[in-house]
Every structure is written in C-alpha cells, then in structure tokens.
C-alpha positions, 0 to 999 in steps of 0.5 A, a space after each residue: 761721499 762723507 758721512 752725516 751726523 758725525 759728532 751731532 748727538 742723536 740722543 732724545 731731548 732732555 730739558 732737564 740737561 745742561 750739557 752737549 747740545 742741550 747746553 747749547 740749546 738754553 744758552 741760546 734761548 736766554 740769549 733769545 730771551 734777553 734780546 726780546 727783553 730789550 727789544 719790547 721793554 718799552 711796550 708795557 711802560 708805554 703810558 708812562 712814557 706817553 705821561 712822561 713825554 706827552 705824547 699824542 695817539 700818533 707819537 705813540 703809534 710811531 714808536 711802536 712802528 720805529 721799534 721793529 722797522 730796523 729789524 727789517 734789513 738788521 735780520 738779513 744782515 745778521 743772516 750773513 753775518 752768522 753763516 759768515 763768521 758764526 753764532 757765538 761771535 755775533 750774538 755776543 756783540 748783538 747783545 752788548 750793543 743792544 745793551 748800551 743803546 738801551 741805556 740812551 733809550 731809558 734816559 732819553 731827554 726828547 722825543 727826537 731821542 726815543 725815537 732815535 734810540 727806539 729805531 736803533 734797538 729795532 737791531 737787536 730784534 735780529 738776535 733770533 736769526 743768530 740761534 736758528 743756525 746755532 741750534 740747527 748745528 747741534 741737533 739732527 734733523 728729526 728733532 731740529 723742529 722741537 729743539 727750533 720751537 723751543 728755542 723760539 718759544 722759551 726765547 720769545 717768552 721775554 717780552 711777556 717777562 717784560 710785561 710782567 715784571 718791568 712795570 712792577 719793577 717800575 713801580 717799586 722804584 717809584 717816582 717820575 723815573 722809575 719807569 727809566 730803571 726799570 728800562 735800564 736794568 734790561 740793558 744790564 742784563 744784556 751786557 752781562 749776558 754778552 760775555 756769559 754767552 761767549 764763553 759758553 758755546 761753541 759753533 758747531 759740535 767737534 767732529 762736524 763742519 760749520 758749512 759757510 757760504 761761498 760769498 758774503 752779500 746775498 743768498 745763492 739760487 740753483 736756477 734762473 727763475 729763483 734768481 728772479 723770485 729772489 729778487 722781487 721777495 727782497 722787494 718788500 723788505 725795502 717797500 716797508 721801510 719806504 712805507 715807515 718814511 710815508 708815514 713820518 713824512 709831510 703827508 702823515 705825522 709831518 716829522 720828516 720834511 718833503 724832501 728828507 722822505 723823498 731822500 729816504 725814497 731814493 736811498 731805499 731805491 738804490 739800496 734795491 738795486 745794490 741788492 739786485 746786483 750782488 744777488 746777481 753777482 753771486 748768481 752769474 754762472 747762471 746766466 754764464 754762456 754755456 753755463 750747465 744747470 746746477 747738479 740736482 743733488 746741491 739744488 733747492 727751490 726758492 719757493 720754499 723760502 718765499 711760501 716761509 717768508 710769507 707765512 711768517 709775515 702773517 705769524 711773526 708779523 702779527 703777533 709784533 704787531 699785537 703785542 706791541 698794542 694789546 696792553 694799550 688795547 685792553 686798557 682802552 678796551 675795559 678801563 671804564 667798563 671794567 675797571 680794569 688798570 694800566 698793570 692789569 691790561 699788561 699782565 692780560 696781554 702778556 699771555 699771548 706772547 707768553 702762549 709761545 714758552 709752549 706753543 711755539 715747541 709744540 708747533 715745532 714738534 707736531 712738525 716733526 712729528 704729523 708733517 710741516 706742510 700740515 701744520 703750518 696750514 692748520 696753524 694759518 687757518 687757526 690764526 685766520 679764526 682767531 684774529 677775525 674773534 678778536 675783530 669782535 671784541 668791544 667793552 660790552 664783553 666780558 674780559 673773560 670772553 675777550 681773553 678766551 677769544 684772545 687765547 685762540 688767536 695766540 695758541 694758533 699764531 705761536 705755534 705757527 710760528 714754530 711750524 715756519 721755523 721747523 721747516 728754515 733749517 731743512 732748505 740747505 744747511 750752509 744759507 739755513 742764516 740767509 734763509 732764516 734772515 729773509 724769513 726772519 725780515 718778512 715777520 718784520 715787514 708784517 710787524 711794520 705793515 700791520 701796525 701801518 694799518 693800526 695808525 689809519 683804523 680801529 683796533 677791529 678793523 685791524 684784527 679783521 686785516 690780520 685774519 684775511 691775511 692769515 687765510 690768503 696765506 694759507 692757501 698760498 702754503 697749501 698751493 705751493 709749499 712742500 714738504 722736505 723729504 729724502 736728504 740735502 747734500 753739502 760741499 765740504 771744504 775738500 770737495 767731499 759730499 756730505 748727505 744730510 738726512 732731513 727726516 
C-alpha cells in the first residue's frame, strides 16, 4: 500500500506566498474570480438595461432566471470534464469562452439576443467545479476545507467586484452605451486571464497522482441502493430547466409556443433517461450475476453527496438568487422612503456576496477545525434565521436595520457555503469533480427555483420560502450527514493502494 501525501506540502497556510500550493491557491481564486465577474455583470446594470431595452417586470425576472439556468447541466459536465482531462486545460477554455460570448451579450441589439447570450453565459458559472478538485490536489486534508473556503469565498467575491466598480465604470464612460463597455471590459479580462492561468498552474504537485475516473459519463456508486439514490438526485437537475420552460412557455411569459416547450419537455425526458442509462452502464457490475459487493476500503455513501447537494441547494441557491435580486430590491424597497439611488442600492447589495471574501473561509476552517457535521447545521439554521428577518423587511425601516438584518442572513449562508465544500473533497478523490459538479448543479437548481418563485410572489414572501427551506434542510443534515472520519483509499494505475488521510 503506497504512501499518501507524497509530493503535497504540509506546511501551514500563508496568504502572503505566491509559491508551491499557495501559487496554486490564488491563481484559482482570480480565475474564480473573473468567471463570477463575467457571470453577474449584468446584475448591477439591470435598470440600465431595462431603460435600454424597455424591458417589463417580467422580461427582467426572465434574465435573471436564464442566467443561472444553464449552469445546471454546465457544472455536472465540467465535473467530468475536470476529473477527465484536468483543471488547467478547462478552466483556461471556460474562460475564453465566457469571454467571447460576453462580448455578444454587451453589444446585443434585441431582447431575443440578451436572452440568448444571457443563458449561454449561464456556462461560464460552472468555473468554480474546476478549482474545487485543483485546490484539493494541492492541499492535505486537514487544510483542504480553509484552503476550500478561501478559494470559494475570495473567488465569489467577484460579483460584489461587479457590483461596485461596473456601474461606476458604466457611469464614467457615459452615455446610452456606457453600460455596454463596461460589460464589455469583463470579457477582456477573462480572455486575457485564460492564457495567464494556463501557463501558470499545474494539476497536481510533482511526485503524487491526479486519480482519474475509469469512465467518463457519470459518477460511480459502491452499491445497488446508491445506484438508485443516484438516479432519482439527478432527477431535479432536469425538473429545473423543465421549470425555466414553463415559465417562458405559453402558460407564463408566452416566449415559447406550446409546442416548442412541450419539445423542451421531452428533450429534457430523454436526456433523463440518457443519463439513467450511462449511470447504469457505468454501474452494472453491480447488478452483474454473482457480482461481489465492492471492497469496503474503495467504498463510499451516496447519502453523503445527496445530504450536500441539498445543503447547497439552499446555501449557493439562495444566495444566486438574492444577489441576483437585492439591488433591485433596495431600490424598490427605499427609493422613496429613503432616497436612496440605483448606485447606492448595488453598493448596499454588494455586501452579501461580499461577506463571502470572509465568511465562506471561515466556514471552511470552523470545519476543519469544530466538525463538519456541526457546522454546516449551525450555518442552515442561521440561514433559516437570517432570511425569515429579511421577510420582514418594508420601506418603513430604516436602511440600517435592513442592512443589519441582511448581514445575518449573509454571514450564515456564505459560511455555509464554505461548510459544503469543506466536506466534497473528503468523499473519494478521484470523482471529488463529479461530486462537486452535482453538488455545485443543485446550488443552481435553488438559484432557478427561488428565483421561480420570485416571478409569482413578493419580495417577503420569497425570503420567507427561503428560511423554511433552510430549516427542512437542516434537519435533513442532522439526520443523515456524517462526519468523514479515518481515511479513503485509492487505486493507482499499477494497481497499488494509496491511503488518503481525511483528518
């Protein structure tokens, strides 16, 4: 049985170092970084757009649905993609792609055309997968949820970056279009950064292996009730692009004809049952005659990856949701009570995503440090605390009080966020993509189905859905999460085991 460890630098975390894995580390975050940029530049200048455009209540909300709807099947691609063929490769096409397509998306003519280009940089959201197994590669277990935080929290400080200096930048250049170069300046940044992060990082540090999964397609399970787990927690990834259909189609906004969205709902049926075949093509042997059940050392649960999927659902999900919508929220919310502008609004706003440069490290590290199982509980209840307060918010408060309010929520979701992700990388090394790719599509499945839900109710009510979400979850990670203990074992490619330590 081969040594673990070997190659991988033990030495503490120094955010002050630009070498070994730490080199690794902040190269991954500012690509994190850039892709969230991209991904949210739109969000701040939304009531420039709407001037622009004209757009209805509606239109608006379909945007920001269309934004993280492709996100869904892009992060469980990009999973495989990475545990196939490796995070430096992907991520540097992700960002050059994202790029380009941000450029249609800035000087887009049409509605039709922001819509199309809105749901295609819906992609580029699936960039965070691709640093969750790089950072994993680099750093040991006992700091992978702190370096995982990090990652995560620096990374998704780019849409409050957005939010800041987008509309700023918007305004300084001025006129009709400025809020076009300012979109427009994301996309150079991504593209340049595409070749920078290429020839900076490596896979894995010299002297230990990248483990790659045997087949490319789906994720493999240890036993025949995973298998079925499996299938039915891959079913809600295609019920919430089934759910965007419904809402464009003839029953809601009217875009989609009857027939185009009952198209869209068998595609989605048969891309289901494409999915359910290679899960089982991937899986037969066991459900093989005689098949032996798997060694106990290369097994793991699969209600690990589903009790995450859900927490992420409700900490991810909600927070896309909320930033999507919180600008527009303040200024509905005080812009008469208050005074208070369209620039103001976004710089409010951009604290809760921006609570994650902090938080979401600090969930990682309270992991490493109290338990995983504890804390991602504390954060869900917190979370369910915090968004039920914001439920209460109206233009008779004050926007200290909102804002209060609105701190609570964010410091419990974003270090929830870091508490799921301090938990992906200790399932089995060689599917840590797959399983951040699920768990990564489900916090995106929350963003689409909250923001759904906005399309039909208040602003109240939505936070008030959000927080009995947040509780039901809690007690689903209390009943069934638990905490990774002892080690996992991997197959190298000449058959030897290697023992991975996971505390």
């Amino acid at each position: 049985m081969a040594a673990s460890g070997v190659g991988i630098d033990h030495s503490k975390i120094n955010l002050f170092s630009f070498t070994g894995k730490m080199k690794i580390l902040h190269m991954s975050w500012l690509a994190f970084f850039i892709s969230f940029m991209v991904w949210f530049n739109f969000a701040p200048l939304l009531a420039s757009i709407r001037e622009t455009f004209g757009l209805s209540e509606q239109e608006v909300k379909l945007l920001l649905i269309l934004n993280v709807a492709l996100t869904i099947p892009a992060r469980i691609i990009i999973g495989m993609l990475v545990d196939k063929f490796g995070p430096k490769i992907t991520f540097s096409v992700l960002l050059a792609a994202g790029g380009a397509i941000c450029f249609l998306f800035a000087f887009a003519k049409s509605y039709e055309e922001l819509a199309t280009y809105r749901f295609l940089l819906g992609f580029v959201g699936a960039g965070f997968v691709i640093g969750i197994r790089l950072v994993s590669e680099w750093f040991p277990a006992k700091q992978v949820g702190t370096a995982e935080g990090i990652y995560g929290g620096w990374g998704n400080f780019g849409s409050s970056a957005a939010a800041i200096l987008l509309p700023t930048l918007a305004a300084w250049i001025g006129g009709d279009d400025g809020w076009r170069w300012a979109i427009a300046t994301t996309g150079v940044l991504a593209l340049v950064f595409s070749a920078v992060f290429y020839f900076s990082v490596s896979n894995n540090p010299k002297g230990t292996t990248y483990f790659r999964p045997k087949n490319l397609g789906a994720m493999e399970v240890t036993s025949k009730g995973d298998f079925f787990l499996y299938c039915a927690m891959t079913a809600p990834l295609y019920m919430a692009l089934g759910v965007l259909a419904w809402k464009i189609g003839p029953a809601n906004l009217g875009i989609f004809s009857s027939t185009i969205t009952w198209s869209i709902y068998a595609a989605l049926l048969a891309l289901y049952a494409y999915q359910v075949s290679n899960i089982y093509k991937i899986n037969k042997g066991l459900f093989a005659k005689n098949a032996r059940p798997v060694p106990e050392i290369h097994r793991y649960k699969f209600k690990q990856v589903a009790a995450l999927n859900f927490s992420y659902m409700i900490t991810f999900g909600a927070e896309l949701a909320v930033i999507s919508m919180l600008p527009l929220f303040f200024f509905d919310t005080f812009k008469d009570s208050a005074n208070l502008s369209m620039t103001q609004a976004a710089l409010i706003a951009s604290i809760f995503a921006g609570l994650n440069l902090v938080m979401r490290p600090m969930g990682g590290y309270w992991s490493d440090k109290y338990g995983r199982k504890l804390i991602l509980g504390v954060t869900l209840g917190g979370s369910a605390l915090g968004f039920f307060l914001m439920g209460l918010i109206t233009p008779d408060w004050s926007i200290a009080a909102a804002v209060a309010v609105m701190l609570v929520a964010s410091v419990f979701v974003n270090a929830g966020n870091g508490a799921v992700f301090a938990v992906v990388p200790l399932v089995k090394r060689r599917i840590t993509g797959g399983v951040a790719g699920t768990t990564g599509a489900f916090g995106n499945v929350g963003g689409v189905t909250f923001l759904t839900i906005l399309s039909f109710v208040s602003s109240e009510t939505f936070f008030m859905v959000i927080a009995g979400a947040a509780f039901v979850v809690f007690l689903l990670v209390m009943l069934v999460l638990e905490e990774p203990k002892g080690f996992m074992y991997e197959e190298n490619e000449d058959g030897t085991i290697e023992k991975i330590q996971l505390h």
